[in-house]
N, C-alpha and C positions, 0 to 999 in steps of 0.2 A: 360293353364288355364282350370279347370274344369266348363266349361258354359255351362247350360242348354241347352238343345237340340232344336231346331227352334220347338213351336208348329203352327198348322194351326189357323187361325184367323176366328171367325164365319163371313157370309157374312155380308159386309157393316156396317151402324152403330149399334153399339152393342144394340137392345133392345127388349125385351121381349114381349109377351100377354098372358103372367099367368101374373094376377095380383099381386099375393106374390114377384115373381121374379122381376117384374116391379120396383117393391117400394123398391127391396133390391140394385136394379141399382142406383135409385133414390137417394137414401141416400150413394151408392157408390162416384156417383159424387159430392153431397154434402162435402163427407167428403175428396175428391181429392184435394180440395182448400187449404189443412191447411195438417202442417210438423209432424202430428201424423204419430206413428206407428201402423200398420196394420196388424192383421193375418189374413189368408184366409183361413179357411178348405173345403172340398169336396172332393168327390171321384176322384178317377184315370179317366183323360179324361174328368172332365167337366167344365174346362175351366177358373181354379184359373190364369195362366199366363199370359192368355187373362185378367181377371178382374185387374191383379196388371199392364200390359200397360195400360188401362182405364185410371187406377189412375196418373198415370205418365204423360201419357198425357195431362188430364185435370186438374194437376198442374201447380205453379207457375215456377217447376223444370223443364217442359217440353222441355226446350232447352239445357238440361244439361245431364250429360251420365246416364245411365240408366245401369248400371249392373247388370247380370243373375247369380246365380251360385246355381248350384246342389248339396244339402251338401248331399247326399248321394251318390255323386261321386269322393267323396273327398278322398284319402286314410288318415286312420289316422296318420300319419309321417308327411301329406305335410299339414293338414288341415292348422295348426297358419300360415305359411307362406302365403297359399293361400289370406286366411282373410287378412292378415294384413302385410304383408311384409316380407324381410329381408333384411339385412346389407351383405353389400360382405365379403365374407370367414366366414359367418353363420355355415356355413355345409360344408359339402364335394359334393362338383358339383354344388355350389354356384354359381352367376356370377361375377363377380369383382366388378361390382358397384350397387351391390344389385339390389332390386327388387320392385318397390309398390307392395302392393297384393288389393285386392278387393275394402277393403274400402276406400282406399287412392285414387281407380280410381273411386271412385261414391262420392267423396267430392262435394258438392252443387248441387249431383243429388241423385237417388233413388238408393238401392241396393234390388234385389231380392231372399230371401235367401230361397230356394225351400227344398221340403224334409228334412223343420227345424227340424223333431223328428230323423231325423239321426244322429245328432250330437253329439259325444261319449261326455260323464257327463264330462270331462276336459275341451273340446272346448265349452261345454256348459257352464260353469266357466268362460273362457274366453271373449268369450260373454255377455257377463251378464256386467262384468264390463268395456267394450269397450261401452255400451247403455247406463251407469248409468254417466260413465264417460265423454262420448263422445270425447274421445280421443284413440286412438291406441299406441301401440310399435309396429316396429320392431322384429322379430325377430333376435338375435345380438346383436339389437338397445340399446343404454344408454340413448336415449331420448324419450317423446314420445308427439305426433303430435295431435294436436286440428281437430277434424273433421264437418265436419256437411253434413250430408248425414241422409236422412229420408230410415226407411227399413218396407219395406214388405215380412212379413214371411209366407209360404205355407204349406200346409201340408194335405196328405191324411189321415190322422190318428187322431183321438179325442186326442186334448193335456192336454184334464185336465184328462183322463182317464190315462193316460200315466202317468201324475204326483199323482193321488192315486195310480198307481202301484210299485210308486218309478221309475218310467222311465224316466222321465224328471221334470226338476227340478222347481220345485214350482214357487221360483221370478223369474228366467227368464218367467217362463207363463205369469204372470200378467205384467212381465215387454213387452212381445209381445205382449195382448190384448188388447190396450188402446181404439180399434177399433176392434171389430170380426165381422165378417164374414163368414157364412155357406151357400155355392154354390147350393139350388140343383140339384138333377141329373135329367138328360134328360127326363127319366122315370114320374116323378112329375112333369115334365112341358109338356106334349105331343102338346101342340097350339104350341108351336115353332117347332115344325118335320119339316113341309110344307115352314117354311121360311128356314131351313137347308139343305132340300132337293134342293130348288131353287137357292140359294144363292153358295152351293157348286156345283153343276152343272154347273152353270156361271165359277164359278173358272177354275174348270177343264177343261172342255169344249174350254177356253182359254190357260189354260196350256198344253192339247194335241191336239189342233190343229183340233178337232172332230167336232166341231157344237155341241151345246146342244143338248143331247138324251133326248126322252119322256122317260115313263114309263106306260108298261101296266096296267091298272086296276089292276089288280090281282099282279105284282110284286108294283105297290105303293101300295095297301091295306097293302100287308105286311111290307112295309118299316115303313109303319106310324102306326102298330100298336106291333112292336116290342117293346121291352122295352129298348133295348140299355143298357145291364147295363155297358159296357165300355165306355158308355154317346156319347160328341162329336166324342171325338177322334174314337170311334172305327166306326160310323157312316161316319165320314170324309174317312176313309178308307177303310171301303166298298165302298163307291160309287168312291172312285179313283179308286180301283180294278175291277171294271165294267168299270168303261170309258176306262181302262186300256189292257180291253179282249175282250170285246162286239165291234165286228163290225159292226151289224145294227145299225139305229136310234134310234131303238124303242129297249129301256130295259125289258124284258119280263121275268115271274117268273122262268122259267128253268136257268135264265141265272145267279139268286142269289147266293150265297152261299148256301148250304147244310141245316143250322142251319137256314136260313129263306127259304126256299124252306117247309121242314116241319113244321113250324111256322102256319103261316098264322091262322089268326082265324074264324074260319068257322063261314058260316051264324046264325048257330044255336045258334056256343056261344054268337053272337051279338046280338041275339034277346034274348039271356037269361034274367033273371031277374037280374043275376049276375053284383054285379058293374065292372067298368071298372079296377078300381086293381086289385078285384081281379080275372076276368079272365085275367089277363096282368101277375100276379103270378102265373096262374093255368100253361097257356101257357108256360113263360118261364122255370118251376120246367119239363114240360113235353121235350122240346128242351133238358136241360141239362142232363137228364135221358137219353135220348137218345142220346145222344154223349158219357157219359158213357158207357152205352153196347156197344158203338162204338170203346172203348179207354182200350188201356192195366193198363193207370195211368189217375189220374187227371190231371195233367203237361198236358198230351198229348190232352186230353178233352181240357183246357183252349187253346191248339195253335189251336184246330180244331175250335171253335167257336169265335178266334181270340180275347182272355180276357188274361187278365195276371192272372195269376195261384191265387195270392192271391186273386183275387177280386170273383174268381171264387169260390172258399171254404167258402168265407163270403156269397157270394149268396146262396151255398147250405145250410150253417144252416139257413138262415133264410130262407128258403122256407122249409126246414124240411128234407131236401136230405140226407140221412144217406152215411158216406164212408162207405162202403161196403171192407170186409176182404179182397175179391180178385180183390179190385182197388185201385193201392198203389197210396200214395199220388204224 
């Protein structure tokens, strides 16, 4: 079965102090009560998997199965099956007495259907009328099967942008938004850093067996005034990668990565008049420059500063970072 990959969980109960975020929880749990469908967009790593368990939990389905699945890990051959079943001798390496697929095993619970803008325009089809219908086939199958499973759909990618480009298909859109949802990034909420710094600390600290480490002055100024544009997740794994290497108590700034060792924002720019974006843009445009000069490709740049390659291209146009002839993508 192609299921999403375990993410890290933020410390304790889920809640925010940015206000905007606060009130988007707020109305998150609101809307966990009731069997609407849910899309969620946000960037890569900040925390759409985390918000669709919220939902699931603080539903009435809370004791019922909860499945994950990555549709962009689906090959396109096996996807209908995956979704929705087959009949034994469907295909060639069939089982003899078929198979539930997905939704058959989230009936009277929740399905998670991650990386929804993966879905090639066919299984997009078939989707479409598996929601409208609220019943499944088989693949094989000459019958097909009443469901009732509530779905939350994920996605790093703007879906209506997708469906003016002709990527995705119009009434499935509307048929996933009956509830939207936009995550944002870490970046636009900086008052939560300090509860994620402490809260993953405890984690870790308990998973390897270390004692909670401090953090010097100088390596926490930097942690908290990064921008994380890989959000939690990439935040969650720096600080494992420290508990992970660092043998003192005390975490100290030599001991960061590279990309925040030269970070750090000096006293000057904090006393500047500059707001805080945009020296948090100045900064990161000045990191990512430098890991270029540092990088034969971009590819290589994103694993040095521990980003996924796309998130990394989207960040240099908007901070204005020209690809340069002699750094292939």
């Amino acid at each position: 079965m192609f299921l999403s990959t375990p993410v890290h969980h933020p410390p304790a109960r889920l809640t925010s102090k940015n206000a905007r975020f606060s009130r988007t929880l707020a109305m998150i749990r609101r809307v966990a009560v009731h069997p609407c469908t849910v899309l969620i967009e946000g960037e890569t790593g900040v925390g759409k998997e985390v918000i669709a368990t919220l939902i699931h939990e603080e539903s009435p389905r809370a004791g019922m199965p909860f499945i994950r699945l990555n549709c962009g890990a689906i090959p396109d051959a096996l996807a209908e099956s995956e979704l929705f079943g087959y009949e034994g001798g469907a295909f060639t390496g069939a089982k003899k007495e078929g198979s539930p697929g997905m939704f058959e095993q989230a009936d009277k619970g929740t399905i998670l259907l991650d990386e929804i803008s993966e879905l090639s325009p066919l299984m997009q089809v078939k989707l479409l009328r598996a929601l409208q219908e609220r019943e499944i086939r088989r693949v094989g199958g000459s019958w097909s099967k009443t469901i009732d499973v509530r779905v939350i759909a994920c996605t790093n990618r703007n879906l209506s942008r997708l469906v003016e480009e002709g990527k995705f298909r119009e009434d499935l859109f509307y048929r996933l938004q009956v509830v939207h949802f936009v995550i944002p990034p870490l970046r636009e909420r900086p008052e939560d850093l300090p509860d994620f710094l402490e809260g993953f600390s405890a984690q870790l600290a308990a998973a390897y067996g270390t004692g909670s480490k401090s953090f010097s002055p100088e390596a926490r100024e930097a942690l908290l005034h990064y921008s994380w544009p890989g959000n939690i997740r990439q935040l969650r794994n720096c600080l494992e990668g420290l508990y992970a290497t660092v043998e003192e108590e005390s975490i100290r700034l030599s001991d960061l990565p590279p990309y925040l060792q030269s970070s750090g924002i000096r006293s000057e720019g904090r006393r500047s008049s500059a707001g805080l974006r945009q020296q948090l843009d100045q900064f990161e445009k000045q990191v990512i420059e430098e890991a270029l000069k540092q990088s034969k490709s971009i590819r290589q740049a994103a694993s040095m500063l521990q980003l996924p390659h796309a998130t990394l291209i989207r960040r240099m146009e908007k901070l204005g970072i020209e690809k340069t002839s002699n750094v292939p993508v």
